[in-house]
N, C-alpha and C positions, 0 to 999 in steps of 0.2 A: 783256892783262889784262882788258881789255872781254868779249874774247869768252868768259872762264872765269868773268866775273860771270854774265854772258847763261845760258851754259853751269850754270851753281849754278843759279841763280832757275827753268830751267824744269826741271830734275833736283825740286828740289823743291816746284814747281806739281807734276808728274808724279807721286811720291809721295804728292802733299796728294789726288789728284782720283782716285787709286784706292782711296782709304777707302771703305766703302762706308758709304751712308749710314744712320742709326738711322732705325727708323719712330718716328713720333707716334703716342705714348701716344693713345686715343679721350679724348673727354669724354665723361666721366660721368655720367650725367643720371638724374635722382631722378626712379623712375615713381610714390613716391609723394606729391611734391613735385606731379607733373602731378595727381593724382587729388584732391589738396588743391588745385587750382585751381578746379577741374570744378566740384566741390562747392562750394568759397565761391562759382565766379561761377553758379551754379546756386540758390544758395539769394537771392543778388540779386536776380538774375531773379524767383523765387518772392514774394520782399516784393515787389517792384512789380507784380506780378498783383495778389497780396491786396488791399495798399491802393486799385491801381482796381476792386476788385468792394465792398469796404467803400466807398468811395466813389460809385459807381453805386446802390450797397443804400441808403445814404441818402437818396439821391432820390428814391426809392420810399417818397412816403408812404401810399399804400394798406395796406402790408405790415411787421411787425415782422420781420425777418428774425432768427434764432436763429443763432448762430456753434457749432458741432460742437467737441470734441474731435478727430476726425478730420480738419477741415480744409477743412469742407463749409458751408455757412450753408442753411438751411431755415424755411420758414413755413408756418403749417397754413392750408389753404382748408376744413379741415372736419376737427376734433376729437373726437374722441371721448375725455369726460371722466367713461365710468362704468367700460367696459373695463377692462381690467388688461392682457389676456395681448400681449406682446409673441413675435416670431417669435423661434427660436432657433436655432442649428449644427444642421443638419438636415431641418427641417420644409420642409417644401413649401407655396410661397407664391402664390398666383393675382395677377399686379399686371397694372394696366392704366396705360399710361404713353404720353407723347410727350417727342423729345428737341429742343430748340430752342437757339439759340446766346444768349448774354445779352441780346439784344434784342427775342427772340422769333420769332425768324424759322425756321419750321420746320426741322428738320434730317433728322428721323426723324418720321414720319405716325405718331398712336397706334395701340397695339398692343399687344394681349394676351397673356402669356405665362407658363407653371408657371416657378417658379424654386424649386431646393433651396437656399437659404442655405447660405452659405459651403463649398455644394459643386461649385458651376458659377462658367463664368467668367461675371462681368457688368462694368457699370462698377463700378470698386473704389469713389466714392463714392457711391454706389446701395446696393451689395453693405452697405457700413453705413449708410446713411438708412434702409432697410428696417427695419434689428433696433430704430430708435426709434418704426417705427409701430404701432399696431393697427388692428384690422380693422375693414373701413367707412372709416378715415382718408383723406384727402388731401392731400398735402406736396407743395410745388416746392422745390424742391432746385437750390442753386447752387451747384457744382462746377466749381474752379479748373483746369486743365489737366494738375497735376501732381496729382491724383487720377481725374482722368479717363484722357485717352488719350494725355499727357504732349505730348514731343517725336516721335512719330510719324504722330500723328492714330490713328484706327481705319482709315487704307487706305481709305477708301471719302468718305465724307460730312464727316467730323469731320475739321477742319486740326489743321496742328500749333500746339504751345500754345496754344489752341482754352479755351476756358471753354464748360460748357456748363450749359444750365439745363434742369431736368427736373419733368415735375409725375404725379406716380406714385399711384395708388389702390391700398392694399391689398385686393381681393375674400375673399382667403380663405386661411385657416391651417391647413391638417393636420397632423399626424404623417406620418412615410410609414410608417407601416403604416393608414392611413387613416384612424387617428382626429382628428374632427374637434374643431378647439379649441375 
């Protein structure tokens, strides 16, 4: 009698262990769940840049500094309050510029260069500090990392989430068909 229990139980162990087994379903996973991370922990990131460049700009009582629409803060070293014309999508601009990191510490030696508004690449908060000057003017420009050269640096000089501060002279406005503004 024993041995025809023995005999049942491994008959059906035998049976049970050639089922073959179901696979597991994967889990799921929301790619746009991850891109709604990226983004909140990315705009974190973003306010605590801000707040230490608002807070650094305070310190500086030399300088009223002006907060952009764009996301850039700016002060003029030298206004021009009779002009009107500002540069526009297109024109070609003469600027003479240096790039330094928020403390000043050279990055990029000054240097002169034609720029077409909004049709070459530059730094994107440059690309608009420019459309607020005219000509004769000079602005330094403090530009937070995620207007600049973000999370990569520019490859060369510029780290990553990097703030940079720029003090740029507008020389000259054309048309590009040469006329002059």
């Amino acid at each position: 009698m024993k041995n025809s229990i023995y005999i049942c139980m491994l008959a059906s162990l035998y049976i049970a262990s050639c089922k073959t087994p179901e696979p597991r379903r994967p889990k799921k996973h929301s790619v746009n769940n991850f891109y709604k991370e990226v983004i909140a922990e990315n705009k974190k990131l973003n306010a605590l840049e801000k707040n230490a460049i608002e807070a650094r700009l305070k310190k500086d009582t030399l300088h009223r500094y002006e907060s952009s629409a764009r996301g850039f803060w700016y002060t003029y070293v030298n206004k021009d309050t009779v002009a009107t014309q500002l540069p526009v999508k297109g024109d070609q601009v003469t600027i003479d510029y240096v790039i330094t990191d928020i403390d000043g510490n050279t990055i990029y030696e000054r240097q002169t260069r034609d720029y077409v508004v909004d049709k070459e690449d530059f730094v994107p908060g440059l690309q608009e500090g420019i459309k607020l000057m005219k000509k004769g003017e000079t602005v330094t420009f403090v530009i937070p990392s995620y207007r600049a050269y973000g999370v990569t640096g520019d490859g060369n000089r510029i780290g990553i989430n990097q703030t940079i501060k720029s003090t740029l002279t507008l020389i000259e406005i054309k048309k590009l068909n040469n006329e002059v503004k």
